[in-house]
KOLKEZA-559405 format. One record per residue: x, y, z of N, C-alpha, C in turn; residue in one letter; residue number from 1. Coordinates in pm, whole numbers. Last residue first. Example, Ala and Ser with C-alpha at 12.3 -4.5 7.8 and 13.67 -1.06 7.14 Angstrom:
2
[pt [1285,-225,708],[1367,-106,714],[1290,3,787],S,2],
[pt [1319,-569,780],[1230,-450,780],[1320,-330,780],A,1],
END
This chain:
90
[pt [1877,2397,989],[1958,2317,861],[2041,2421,787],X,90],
[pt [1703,2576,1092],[1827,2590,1154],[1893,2529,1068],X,89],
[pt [1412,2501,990],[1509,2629,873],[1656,2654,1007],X,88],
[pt [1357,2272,1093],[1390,2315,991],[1481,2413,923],X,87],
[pt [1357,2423,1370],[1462,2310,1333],[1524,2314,1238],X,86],
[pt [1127,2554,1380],[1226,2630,1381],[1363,2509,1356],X,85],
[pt [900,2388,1236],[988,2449,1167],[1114,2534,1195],X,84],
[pt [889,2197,1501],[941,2152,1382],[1007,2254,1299],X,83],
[pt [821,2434,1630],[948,2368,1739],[985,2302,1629],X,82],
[pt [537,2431,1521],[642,2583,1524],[795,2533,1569],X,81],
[pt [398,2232,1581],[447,2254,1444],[575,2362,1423],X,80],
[pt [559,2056,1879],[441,2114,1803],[511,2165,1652],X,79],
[pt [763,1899,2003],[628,1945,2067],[525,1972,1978],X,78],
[pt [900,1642,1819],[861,1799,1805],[744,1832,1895],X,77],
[pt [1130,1389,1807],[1033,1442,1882],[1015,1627,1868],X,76],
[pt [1403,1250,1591],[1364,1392,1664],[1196,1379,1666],X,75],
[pt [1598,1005,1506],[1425,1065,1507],[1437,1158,1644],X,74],
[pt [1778,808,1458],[1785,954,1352],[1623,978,1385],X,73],
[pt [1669,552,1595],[1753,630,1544],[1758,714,1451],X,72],
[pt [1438,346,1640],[1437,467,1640],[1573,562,1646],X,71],
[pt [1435,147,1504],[1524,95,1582],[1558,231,1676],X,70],
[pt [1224,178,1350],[1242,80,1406],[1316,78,1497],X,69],
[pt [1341,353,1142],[1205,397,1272],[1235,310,1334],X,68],
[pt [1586,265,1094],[1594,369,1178],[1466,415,1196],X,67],
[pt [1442,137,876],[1530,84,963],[1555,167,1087],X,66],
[pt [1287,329,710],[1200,232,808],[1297,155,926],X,65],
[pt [1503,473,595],[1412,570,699],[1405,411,766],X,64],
[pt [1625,256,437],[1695,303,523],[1637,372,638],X,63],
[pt [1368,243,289],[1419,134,360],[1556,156,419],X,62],
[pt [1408,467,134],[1234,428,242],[1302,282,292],X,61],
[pt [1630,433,-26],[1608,575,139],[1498,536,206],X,60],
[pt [1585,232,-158],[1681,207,-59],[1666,298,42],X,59],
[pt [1380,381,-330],[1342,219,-256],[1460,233,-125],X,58],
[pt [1568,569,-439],[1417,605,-363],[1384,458,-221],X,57],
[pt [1690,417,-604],[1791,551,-478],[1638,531,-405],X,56],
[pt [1497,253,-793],[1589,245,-698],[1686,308,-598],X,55],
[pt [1207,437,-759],[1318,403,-845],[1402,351,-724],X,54],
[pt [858,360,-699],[1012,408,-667],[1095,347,-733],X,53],
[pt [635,332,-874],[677,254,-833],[816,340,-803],X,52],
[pt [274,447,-891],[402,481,-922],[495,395,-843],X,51],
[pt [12,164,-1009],[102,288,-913],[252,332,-946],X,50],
[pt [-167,226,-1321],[-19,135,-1276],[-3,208,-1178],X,49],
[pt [-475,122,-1346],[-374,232,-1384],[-273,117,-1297],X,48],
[pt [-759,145,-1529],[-694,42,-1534],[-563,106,-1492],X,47],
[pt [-1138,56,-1416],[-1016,163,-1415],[-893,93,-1441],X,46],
[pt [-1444,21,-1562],[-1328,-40,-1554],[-1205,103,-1553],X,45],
[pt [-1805,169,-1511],[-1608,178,-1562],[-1513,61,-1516],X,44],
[pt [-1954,189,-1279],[-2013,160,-1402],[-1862,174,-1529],X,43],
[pt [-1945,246,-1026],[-1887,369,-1119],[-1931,324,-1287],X,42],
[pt [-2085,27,-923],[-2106,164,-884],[-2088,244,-944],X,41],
[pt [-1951,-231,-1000],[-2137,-165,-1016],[-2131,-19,-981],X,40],
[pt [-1716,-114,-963],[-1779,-165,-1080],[-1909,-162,-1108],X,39],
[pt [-1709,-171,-671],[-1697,-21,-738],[-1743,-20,-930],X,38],
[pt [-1784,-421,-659],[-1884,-301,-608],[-1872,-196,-637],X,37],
[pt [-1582,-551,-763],[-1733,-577,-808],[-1749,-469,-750],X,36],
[pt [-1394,-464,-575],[-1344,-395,-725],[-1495,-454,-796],X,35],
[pt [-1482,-598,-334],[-1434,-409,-339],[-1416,-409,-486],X,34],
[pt [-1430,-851,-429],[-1594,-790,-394],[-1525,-655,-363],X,33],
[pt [-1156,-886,-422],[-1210,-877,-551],[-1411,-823,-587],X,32],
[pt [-1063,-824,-149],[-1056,-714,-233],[-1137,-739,-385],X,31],
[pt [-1252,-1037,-26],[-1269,-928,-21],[-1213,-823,-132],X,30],
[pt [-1073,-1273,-154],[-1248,-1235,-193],[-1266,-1131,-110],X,29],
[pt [-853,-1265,-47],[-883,-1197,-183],[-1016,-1189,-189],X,28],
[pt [-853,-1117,300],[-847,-1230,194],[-844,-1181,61],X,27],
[pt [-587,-891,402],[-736,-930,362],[-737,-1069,320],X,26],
[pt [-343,-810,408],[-366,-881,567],[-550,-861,506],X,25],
[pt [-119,-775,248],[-239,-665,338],[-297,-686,433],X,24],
[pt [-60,-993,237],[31,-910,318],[-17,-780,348],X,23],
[pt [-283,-1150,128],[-216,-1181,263],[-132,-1086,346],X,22],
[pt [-261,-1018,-130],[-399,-970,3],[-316,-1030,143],X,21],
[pt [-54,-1137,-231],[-47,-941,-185],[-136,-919,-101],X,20],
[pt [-86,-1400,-228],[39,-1359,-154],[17,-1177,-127],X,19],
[pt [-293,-1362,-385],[-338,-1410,-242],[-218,-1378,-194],X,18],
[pt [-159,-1333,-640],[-282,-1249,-612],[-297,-1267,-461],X,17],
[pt [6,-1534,-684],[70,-1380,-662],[-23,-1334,-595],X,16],
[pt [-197,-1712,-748],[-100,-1756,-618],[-43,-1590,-584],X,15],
[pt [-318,-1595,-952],[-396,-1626,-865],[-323,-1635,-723],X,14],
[pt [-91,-1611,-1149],[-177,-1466,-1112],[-237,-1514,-989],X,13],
[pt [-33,-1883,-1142],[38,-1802,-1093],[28,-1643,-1049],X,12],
[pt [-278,-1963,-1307],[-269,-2027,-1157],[-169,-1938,-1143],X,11],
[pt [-478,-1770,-1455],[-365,-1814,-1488],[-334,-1840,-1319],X,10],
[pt [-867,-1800,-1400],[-757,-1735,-1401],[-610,-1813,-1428],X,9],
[pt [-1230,-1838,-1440],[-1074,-1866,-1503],[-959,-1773,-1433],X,8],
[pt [-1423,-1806,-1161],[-1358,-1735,-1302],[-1168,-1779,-1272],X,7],
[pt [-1703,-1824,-986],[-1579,-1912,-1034],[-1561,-1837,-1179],X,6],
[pt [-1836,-1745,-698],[-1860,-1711,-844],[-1746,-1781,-918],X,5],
[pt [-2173,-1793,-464],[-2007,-1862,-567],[-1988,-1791,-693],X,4],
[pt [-2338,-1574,-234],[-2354,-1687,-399],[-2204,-1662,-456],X,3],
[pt [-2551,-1506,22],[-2396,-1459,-83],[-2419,-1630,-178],X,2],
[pt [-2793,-1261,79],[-2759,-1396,41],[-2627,-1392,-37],X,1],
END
C-alpha cells in the first residue's frame, strides 16, 4: 500500500531538486524513496559532498565527450595487449 508524505521544503531546493532527477531521467519520488529505504536500512544519515572537477578537468571531460561524439581522436583496440602495445609506443 503506498501512502502521501508532505514535507516542508524551500521552493527553489525543490525546483533544483526535480531539474537533477529529470536529467537523470527519474522522478524525485523515486530518488527520495531510495534515500527512505537506505535510511531504514543503514539506520544513519550520510552526509558527503562528490568530488567536483576543477576547472582544466571540467573543460578536458568536455573536450573528450566532443570528440566521442563526433568520434575523433578514438582508436579501436582488438584487445588489451594491441592497447598496451600503443601505450608504451607514446
Amino acid at each position: 500500500m503506498k501512502t502521501m508524505l508532505s514535507v516542508k521544503t524551500d521552493a527553489k531546493l525543490k525546483k533544483k531538486a526535480q531539474e537533477v532527477a529529470r536529467d537523470l531521467g527519474l522522478p524525485l519520488g523515486t530518488i527520495i524513496n531510495r534515500y527512505l529505504k537506505d535510511f531504514v536500512t543503514d539506520q544513519r544519515v550520510v552526509f558527503e559532498r562528490p568530488e567536483i572537477p576543477n576547472a582544466e578537468t571540467r573543460k578536458a571531460i568536455k573536450e573528450a565527450m566532443r570528440d566521442i561524439k563526433s568520434g575523433k581522436n578514438m582508436i579501436a583496440f582488438k584487445n588489451a595487449k594491441e592497447m598496451d602495445e600503443y601505450l608504451l609506443s607514446l
